[in-house]
Every structure is written in C-alpha cells, then in structure tokens.
C-alpha positions in Angstrom: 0.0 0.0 0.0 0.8 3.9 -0.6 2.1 5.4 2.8 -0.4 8.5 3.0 1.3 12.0 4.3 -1.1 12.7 7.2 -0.6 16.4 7.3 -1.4 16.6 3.4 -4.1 13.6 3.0 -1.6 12.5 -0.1 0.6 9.7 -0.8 4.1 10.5 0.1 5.8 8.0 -3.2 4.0 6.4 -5.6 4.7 2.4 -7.2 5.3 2.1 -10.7 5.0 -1.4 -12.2 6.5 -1.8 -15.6 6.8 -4.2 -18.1 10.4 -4.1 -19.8 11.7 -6.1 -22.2 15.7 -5.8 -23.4 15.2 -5.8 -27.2 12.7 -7.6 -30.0 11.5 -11.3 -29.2 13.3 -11.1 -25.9 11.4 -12.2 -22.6 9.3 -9.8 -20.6 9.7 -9.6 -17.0 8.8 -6.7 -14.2 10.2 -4.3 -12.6 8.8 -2.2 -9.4 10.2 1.5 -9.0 9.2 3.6 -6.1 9.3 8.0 -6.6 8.4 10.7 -4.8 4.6 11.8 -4.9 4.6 15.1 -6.4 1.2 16.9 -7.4 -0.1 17.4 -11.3 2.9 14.8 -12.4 1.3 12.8 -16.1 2.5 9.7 -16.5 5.8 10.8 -19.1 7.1 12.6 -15.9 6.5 10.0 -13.9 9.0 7.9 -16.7 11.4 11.1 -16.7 11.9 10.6 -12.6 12.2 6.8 -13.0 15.1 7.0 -16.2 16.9 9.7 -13.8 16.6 7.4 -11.0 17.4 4.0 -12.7 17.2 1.9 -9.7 14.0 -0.5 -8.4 12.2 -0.3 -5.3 14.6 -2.6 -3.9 17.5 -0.8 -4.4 19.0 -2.6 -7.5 20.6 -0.2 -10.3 18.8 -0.8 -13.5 19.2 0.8 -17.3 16.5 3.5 -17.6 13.0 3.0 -19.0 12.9 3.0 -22.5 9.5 4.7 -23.8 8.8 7.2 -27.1 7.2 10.7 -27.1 7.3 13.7 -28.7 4.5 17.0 -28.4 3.9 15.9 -24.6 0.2 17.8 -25.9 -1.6 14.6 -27.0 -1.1 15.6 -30.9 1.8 13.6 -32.5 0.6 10.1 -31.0 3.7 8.4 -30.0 3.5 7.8 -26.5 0.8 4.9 -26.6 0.7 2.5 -23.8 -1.0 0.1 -21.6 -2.0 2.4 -18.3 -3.4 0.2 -16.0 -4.7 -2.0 -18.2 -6.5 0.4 -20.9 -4.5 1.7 -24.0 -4.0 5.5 -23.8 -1.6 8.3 -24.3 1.1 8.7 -21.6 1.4 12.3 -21.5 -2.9 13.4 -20.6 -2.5 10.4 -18.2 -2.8 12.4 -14.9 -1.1 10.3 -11.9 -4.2 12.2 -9.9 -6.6 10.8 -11.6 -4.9 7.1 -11.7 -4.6 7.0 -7.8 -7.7 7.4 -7.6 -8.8 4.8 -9.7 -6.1 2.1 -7.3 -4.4 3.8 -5.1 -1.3 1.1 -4.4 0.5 1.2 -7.8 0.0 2.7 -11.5 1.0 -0.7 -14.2 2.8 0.7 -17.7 2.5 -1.9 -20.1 3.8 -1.8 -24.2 0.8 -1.8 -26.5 -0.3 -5.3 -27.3 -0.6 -5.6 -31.1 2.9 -4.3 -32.5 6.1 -5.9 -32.1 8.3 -4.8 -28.8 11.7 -2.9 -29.6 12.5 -2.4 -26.0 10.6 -1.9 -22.6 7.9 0.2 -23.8 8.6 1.3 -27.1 7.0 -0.5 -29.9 7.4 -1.0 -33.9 3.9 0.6 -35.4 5.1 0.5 -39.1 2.4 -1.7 -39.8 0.0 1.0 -38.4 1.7 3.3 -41.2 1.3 1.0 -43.9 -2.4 0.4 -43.7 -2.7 3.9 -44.3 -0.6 3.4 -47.6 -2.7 0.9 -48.2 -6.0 3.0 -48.7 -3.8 5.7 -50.0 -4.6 8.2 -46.9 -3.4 11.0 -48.5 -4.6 13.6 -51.3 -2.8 13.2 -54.9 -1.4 16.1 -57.1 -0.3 16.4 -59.8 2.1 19.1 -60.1 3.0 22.3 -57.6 2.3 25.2 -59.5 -0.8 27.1 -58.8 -3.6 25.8 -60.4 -6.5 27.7 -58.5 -8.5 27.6 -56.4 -10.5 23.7 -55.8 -13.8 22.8 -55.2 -15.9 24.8 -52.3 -16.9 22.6 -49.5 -20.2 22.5 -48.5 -20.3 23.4 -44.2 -21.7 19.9 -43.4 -19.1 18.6 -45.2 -16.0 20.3 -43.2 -18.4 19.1 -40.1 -18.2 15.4 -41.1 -14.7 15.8 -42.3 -12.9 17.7 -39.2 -13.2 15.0 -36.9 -11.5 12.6 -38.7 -9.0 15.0 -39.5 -8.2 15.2 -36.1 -6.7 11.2 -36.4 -2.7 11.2 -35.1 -2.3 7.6 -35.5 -1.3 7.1 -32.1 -2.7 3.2 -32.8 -5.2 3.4 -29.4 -7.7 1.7 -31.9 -6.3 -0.9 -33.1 -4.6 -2.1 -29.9 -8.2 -2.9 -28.3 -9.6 -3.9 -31.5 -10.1 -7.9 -31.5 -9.9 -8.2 -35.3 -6.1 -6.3 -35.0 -3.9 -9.7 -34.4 -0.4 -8.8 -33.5 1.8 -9.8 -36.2 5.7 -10.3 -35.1 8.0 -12.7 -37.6 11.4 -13.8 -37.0 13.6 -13.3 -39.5 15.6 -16.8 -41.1 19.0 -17.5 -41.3 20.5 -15.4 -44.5 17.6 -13.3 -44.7 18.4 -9.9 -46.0 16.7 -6.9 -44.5 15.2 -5.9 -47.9 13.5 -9.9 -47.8 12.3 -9.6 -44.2 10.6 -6.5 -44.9 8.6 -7.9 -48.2 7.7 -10.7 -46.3 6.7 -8.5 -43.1 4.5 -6.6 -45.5 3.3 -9.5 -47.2 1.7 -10.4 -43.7 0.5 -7.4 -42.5 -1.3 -7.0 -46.4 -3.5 -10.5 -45.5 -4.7 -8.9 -41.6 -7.0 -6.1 -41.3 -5.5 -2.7 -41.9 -7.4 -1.4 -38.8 -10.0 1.7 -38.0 -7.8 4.4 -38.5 -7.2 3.4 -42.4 -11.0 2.9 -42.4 -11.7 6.2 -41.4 -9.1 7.9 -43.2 -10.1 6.4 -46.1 -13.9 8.0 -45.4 -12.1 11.7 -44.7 -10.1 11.6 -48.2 -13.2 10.0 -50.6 -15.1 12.8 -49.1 -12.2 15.7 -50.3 -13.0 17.3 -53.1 -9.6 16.0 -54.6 -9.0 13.3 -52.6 -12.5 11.4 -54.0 -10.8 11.2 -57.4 -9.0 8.1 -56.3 -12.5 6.7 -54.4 -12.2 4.0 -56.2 -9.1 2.9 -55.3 -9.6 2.8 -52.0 -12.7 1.3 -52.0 -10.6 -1.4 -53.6 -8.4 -1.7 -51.4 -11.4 -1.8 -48.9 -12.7 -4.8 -50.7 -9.7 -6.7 -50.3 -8.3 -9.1 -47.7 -8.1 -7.5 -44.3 -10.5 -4.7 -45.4 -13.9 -3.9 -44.4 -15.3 -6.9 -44.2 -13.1 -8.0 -40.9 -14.2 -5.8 -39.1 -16.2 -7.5 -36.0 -18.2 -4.3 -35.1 -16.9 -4.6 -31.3 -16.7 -0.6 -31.3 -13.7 -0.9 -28.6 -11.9 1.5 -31.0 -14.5 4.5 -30.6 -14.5 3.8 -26.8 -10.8 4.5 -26.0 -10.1 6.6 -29.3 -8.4 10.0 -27.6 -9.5 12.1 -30.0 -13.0 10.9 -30.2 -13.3 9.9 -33.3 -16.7 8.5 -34.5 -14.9 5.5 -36.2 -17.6 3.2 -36.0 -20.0 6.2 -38.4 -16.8 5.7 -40.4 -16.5 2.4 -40.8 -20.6 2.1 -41.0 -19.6 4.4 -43.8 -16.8 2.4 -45.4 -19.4 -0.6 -46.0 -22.0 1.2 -47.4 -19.7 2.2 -49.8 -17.4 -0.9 -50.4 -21.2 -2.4 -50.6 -22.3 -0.2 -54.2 -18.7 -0.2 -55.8 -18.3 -3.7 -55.5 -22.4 -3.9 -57.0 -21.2 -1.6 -60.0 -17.9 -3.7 -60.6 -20.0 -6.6 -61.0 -22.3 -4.3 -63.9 -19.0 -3.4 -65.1 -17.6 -7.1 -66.4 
C-alpha cells in the first residue's frame, strides 16, 4: 500500500510497475520503481523521474526505462501504452486521476498488437502502412498554382474535421479484436530488404485497422481526394478490409480524439457495398 502524508491527505511516493523487455522477441519480465509523490505529475514525468533514477524499489541499479514521445500535448501520438490495463496516451494520463482509480501502484505496459523494440517502445510500421494501403493521402499532380478547388459544403467540413483530427497514435487498433499482432522472425541469411517484403506480405493478409478505415472515409469525401475513391474502395474490398471488421466498437471507446470511427467504418461498408455492386455491372 501507498504510505499516505497525514498532514497533506496524499501519498508520500507512488509504485510504478513496468513491463520491460531488453530488445525484440526477448522475454518480458517486471520491474517495481518507487518516486516521490509530487502533485499534477502525467505519466511521461513520472517515466522522466524513474530513467533519472534508474534503480528498483529494492534498491537494485537498473538501465533506464525506454518509452517514445514527442508533443507531450496529445497531438503527435507516440507515446501509446497500456495504463493500467486500458491503452491511452502517456502524456494526458494524470497520476491524480490514476490514484484514484487504485491507489497502491499505476501498471505501464507496451501496447499489445505491434512488435516490442525495448521496454515500452513499440514497432507501429504496420499502423503506417495500412494507411498506404487506402492511400490516406490527397494526390497532385504538379506544384504550381492551379487555383483555387472545389468549395466545400459546411456539413461537409463538419463530417470531415473529426477525422482529421486522427494522429495515428494506434489506441484503436490495440483494443480492436480483429487487430492480431503480427511479429515474424527473421531466417537464417535473410536480407533486410526480404524480411521487410515478407513483413509486409503479412501485414497485407490482416486487417489494416480503424484508422485506415476512417481515413479512407475523410479523403473520398475531399473534393480532390475522392478522385482516387475508387481505389480505395478497392483496397477496402480486399483481404483485411472492411469486411473484418467484427463491429466490437472498442476502437470509438478508448479513441483519444473521439473519433466517430464506427459512423466511419458504417460508412466504409456502405460504400465498399455499391462499388463492389457496379464492378460486378461493369464485367
């Protein structure tokens, strides 16, 4: 148990259980740090005092925490983990707030779907490529002026700013069932350039996830991104698309942006449904 200052009503250190892990495909095991209670601390601070500490709660000197971050202001993403259990961003993760919730210890865990690189930093390039693979982005052709585009109707900037809003911090697809975590080993003589295709030839057969969904959804509805629709709708339509989707709606439930992914992905099959009706009136 936390030992309670009784002059302040507030816990005078505070137990941090981690999960670490020395490098890819190596065992996990746990370690128990102990730091000073200090008010309004998130949960990247709390990793800050525990890497400048680098010693257990038994006294034994350890290599620091390894964990990635970057705007500490819940906008680039990279500082997904396991917080006591639920998948979240590390930095609006109040230590306040999470005493509350069990007051003996907070529990840092990697997310569960990508591949470990050490402690709690994890490998999400297949999160990136899913979003190559519904080309989540808007194409040109050139960079000279050309104009000015297509006006936007106001319901559609209201249906498309939400989505916009994705950072592809991968808090979706970690609690999504569908979202199997895919982590090969790499054979004897294989060159990096094989690995990878193989890797990629993997991650192409799962399901690319509700953030590719959605994205998908935000760039058909651009008045320049729709004129590749098609090609994402077909890439929709193909193995690990929509059609894996199990509807759980985990992803809109710990989604930190609050993204109405399931509206998107709702979306997604309606349309996957008439372009795959019209291809067949196509042959």
């Amino acid at each position: 148990m936390i030992a309670l200052d009784p002059d302040a009503n507030r816990p005078k250190f505070i137990n941090v259980r981690v999960k670490r892990q020395d490098g890819p495909g190596k065992e996990p095991y746990w370690q128990l740090f102990k730091i000073d209670y200090e008010p309004e601390l998130n949960v990247i601070t709390v990793l800050q005092r525990i890497a400048a500490l680098s010693e257990t709660s038994d006294g034994k000197k350890v290599t620091p925490v390894v964990w990635d971050c970057g705007c500490l202001e819940e906008v680039c993403g990279a500082c997904t983990m396991q917080i006591n259990g639920r998948v979240r961003q590390s930095c609006s993760a109040l230590v306040d707030q999470l005493l509350k919730d069990n007051a003996d210890e907070i529990v840092l865990e990697p997310m569960s779907k990508f591949p470990v690189l050490r402690d709690l930093m994890v490998d999400r390039s297949r999160l990136f490529k899913a979003l190559e693979k519904v080309k989540a982005w808007v194409p040109v052709d050139s960079y000279y002026n050309m104009g000015p585009g297509e006006r936007q109707l106001r319901a559609a900037q209201e249906q498309n700013y939400p989505l916009s809003q994705c950072m592809s911090c991968g808090c979706c697809v970690d609690a999504c069932p569908q979202y199997n975590k895919i982590e090969l080993t790499r054979k004897d003589g294989e060159t990096d350039e094989e690995f990878r295709r193989r890797e990629e030839k993997a991650w192409d057969q799962e399901f690319v996830g509700p953030h590719a969904i959605s994205q998908a959804m935000l760039f058909n509805n651009h008045p320049t991104g729709k004129s590749i629709a098609g090609e994402r709708l077909d890439a929709l339509t193909s193995p690990g698309g929509i059609q894996a989707c199990g509807n759980a709606q985990n992803c809109v439930a710990v989604c930190p942006k609050e993204i109405p992914l399931t509206t998107s992905i709702a979306r997604a099959g309606r349309a996957a449904t008439i372009h795959t009706i019209k291809k067949w009136f196509e042959k």
